[in-house]
N, C-alpha and C positions, 0 to 999 in steps of 0.2 A: 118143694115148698119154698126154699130160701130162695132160688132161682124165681120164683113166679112174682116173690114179694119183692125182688130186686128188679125185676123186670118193669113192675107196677111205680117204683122210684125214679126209676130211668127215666120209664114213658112219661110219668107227671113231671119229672124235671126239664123233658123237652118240650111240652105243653107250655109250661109256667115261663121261661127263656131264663134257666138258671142248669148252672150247672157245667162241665168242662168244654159239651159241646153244642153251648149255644153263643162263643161270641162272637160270630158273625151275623146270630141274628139280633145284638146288640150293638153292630157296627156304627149305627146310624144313630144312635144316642138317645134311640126311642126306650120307652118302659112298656113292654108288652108286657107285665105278668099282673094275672088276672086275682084278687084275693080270694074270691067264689072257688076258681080251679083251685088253688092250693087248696084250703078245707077241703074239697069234695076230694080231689087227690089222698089228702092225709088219710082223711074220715076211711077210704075207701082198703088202705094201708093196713088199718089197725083193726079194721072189721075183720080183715083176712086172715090178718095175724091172731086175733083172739078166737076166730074159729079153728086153725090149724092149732092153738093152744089148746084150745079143751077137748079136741079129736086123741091129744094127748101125742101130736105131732112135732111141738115144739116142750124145749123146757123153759123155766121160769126165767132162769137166765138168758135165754136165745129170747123172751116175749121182751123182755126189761132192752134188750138189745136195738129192738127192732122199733120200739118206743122212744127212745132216746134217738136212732136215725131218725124215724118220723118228727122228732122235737128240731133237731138240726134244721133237716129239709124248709117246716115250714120257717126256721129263723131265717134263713138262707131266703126263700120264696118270696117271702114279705116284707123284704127289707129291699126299701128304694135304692 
């Protein structure tokens, strides 16, 4: 599960052009990241994560965890 929701950060962080390895596709001093991708990214994060929570997959702590990346993520996302 941790893997799939890590996976799902990576891919939306290489979608959005953030994150360690996107800066060559910021070389060029363009702003490619899209505000719609991030939501739909985050939204798609925490839907995962609150059904792996109540599957009883995850614990309260691992959900509060995974919520606070997603709060990062989109600060990081949406900041010009």
């Amino acid at each position: 599960m941790r893997k799939k929701i890590a996976g799902l950060v990576l891919a939306a962080g290489l979608v959005m052009g953030v994150g360690p390895f996107t800066s060559a596709a910021h070389a060029n001093g363009t702003d490619t990241t899209d505000p719609v991708l991030c939501f739909v990214a985050a939204q798609s994060i925490i839907t995962e994560a609150l059904h792996e929570y109540r599957e009883g997959h995850l614990t309260g702590r691992q959900l509060r965890s995974i919520l606070l990346g997603t709060s990062s993520f989109l600060g990081d996302c949406l900041t010009p």
